[in-house]
N, C-alpha and C positions, 0 to 999 in steps of 0.2 A: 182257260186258255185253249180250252180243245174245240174243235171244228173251223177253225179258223183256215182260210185259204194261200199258199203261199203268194209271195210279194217277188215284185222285184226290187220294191225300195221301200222301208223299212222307215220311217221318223218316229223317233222312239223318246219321250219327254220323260228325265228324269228325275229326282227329288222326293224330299218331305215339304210338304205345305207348311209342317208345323214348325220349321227350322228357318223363318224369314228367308231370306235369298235362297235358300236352299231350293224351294220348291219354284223357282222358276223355270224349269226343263219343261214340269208338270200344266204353268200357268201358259206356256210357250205352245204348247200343243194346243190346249186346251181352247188357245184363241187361234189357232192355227183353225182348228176344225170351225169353228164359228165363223171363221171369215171365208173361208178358201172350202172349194172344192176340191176333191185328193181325186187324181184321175185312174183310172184305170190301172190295175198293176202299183198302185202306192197306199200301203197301210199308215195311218197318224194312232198311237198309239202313248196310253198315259202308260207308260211304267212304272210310276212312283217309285217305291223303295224295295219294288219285287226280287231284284236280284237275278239268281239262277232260277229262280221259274219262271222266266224271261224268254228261258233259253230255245222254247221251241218257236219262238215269232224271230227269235235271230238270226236262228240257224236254217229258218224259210228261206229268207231274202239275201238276194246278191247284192245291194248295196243298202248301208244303213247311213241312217244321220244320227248320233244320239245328239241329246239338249240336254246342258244341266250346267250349272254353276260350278265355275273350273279357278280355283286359287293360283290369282298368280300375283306378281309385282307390280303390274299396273294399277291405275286407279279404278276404286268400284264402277262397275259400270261398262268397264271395258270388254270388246265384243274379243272373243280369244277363239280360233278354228285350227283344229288337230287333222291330219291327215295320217293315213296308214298307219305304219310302225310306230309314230306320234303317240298316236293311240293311248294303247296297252299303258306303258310307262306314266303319262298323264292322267288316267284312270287311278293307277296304285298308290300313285301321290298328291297330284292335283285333287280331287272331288273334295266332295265333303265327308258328311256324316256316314253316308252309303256307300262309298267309296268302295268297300270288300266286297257287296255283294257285286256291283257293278262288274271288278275285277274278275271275281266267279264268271259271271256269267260269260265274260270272252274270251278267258281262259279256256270254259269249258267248252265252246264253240270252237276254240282253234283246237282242241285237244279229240274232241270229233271231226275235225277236217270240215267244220262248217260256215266258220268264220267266213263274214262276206266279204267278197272281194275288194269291195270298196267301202272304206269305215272314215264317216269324219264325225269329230266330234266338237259341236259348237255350243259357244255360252259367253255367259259375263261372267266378269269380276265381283264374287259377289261384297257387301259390305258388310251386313251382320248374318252368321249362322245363329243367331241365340234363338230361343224358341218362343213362337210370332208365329202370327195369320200372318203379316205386314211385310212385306217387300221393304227394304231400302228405297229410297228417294233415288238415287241413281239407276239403280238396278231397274225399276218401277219405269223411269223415262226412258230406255234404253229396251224396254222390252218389246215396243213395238217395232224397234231396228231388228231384233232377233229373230221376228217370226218372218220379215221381209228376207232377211240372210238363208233363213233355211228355205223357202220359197224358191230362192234363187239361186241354192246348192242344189235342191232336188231339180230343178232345170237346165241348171249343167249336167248332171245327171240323167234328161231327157225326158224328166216328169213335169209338167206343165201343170200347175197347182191354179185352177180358177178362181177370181173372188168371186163371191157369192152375191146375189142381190138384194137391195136393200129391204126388199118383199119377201126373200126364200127366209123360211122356219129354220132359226137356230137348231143345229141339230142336238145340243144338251135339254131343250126346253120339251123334245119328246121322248126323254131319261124320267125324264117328272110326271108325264103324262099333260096332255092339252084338257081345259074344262069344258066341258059339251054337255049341254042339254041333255036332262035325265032321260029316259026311255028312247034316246036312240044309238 
């Protein structure tokens, strides 16, 4: 997590992939960056289940978004958006699995005076936390309403998130490297 440059807005994808619904913060980003352009001044970032070592790409940025699977009342699937003080409280109780360290890490943010100004925190309802590669059915059709939601948080926010074109290189597919012709 070191060298990384500060942000003024922060989309932070939370989760276990290996917890069904769980990992949808993580598959939210993940297709966030595949689609969209992050402009100037906006880091997309997979947090997975990092927790408090988290803490130095939070306490960069003046406004976060996180993403992650937020238990509530509604039916699976349902898109659920926390703001400010909302927050914290939703965090310690709402999440899932991760829930503690998540809580760490804003704790520790507000406990250095770094905590960003502006904190929302978006997601669905999830259906099953059991341990799964596999998304729920609901969760699964409802995620591409998710990544358009944060899209259009970070733009009230004043971050204009480009899609990408049908031509530009996945940027996960040069994580893996491209195959190219030996000797050049």
């Amino acid at each position: 997590m070191t060298g990384h440059a500060p942000s003024n807005l922060l989309v932070l994808g939370l989760g276990n992939l290996l917890c069904g619904d769980d990992g949808l913060g993580v598959a939210a980003v993940q297709r966030l960056a595949a689609s969209y352009e992050a402009p100037e001044g906006a880091r997309v970032v997979d947090g997975g289940t990092l927790g408090l070592s988290l803490l130095p790409e939070l306490e960069d940025a003046e406004a976060a978004i996180l993403v992650d699977a937020i238990r509530d009342d509604q039916p699976p699937g349902s898109l659920v958006r926390l703001e400010g003080d909302e927050v914290a409280p939703a965090v310690a109780a709402r999440l899932s699995v991760h829930q503690i360290g998540v809580a760490d890490l804003l704790e520790g943010a507000r406990w250095l005076g770094r905590l960003p100004a502006t904190l929302v925190l978006l997601g669905l309802v999830p259906g099953s936390l059991d341990l799964s590669l596999e998304r729920s059915e609901p969760v699964e059709e409802r995620l591409p309403e998710l990544v358009e939601t944060v899209v259009s948080e970070a733009c009230r926010l004043g971050f204009e998130f480009l899609r990408r074109t049908a031509h530009a290189p996945d940027p996960a597919s040069r994580l893996v490297g491209e195959p190219r012709p030996l000797g050049l």
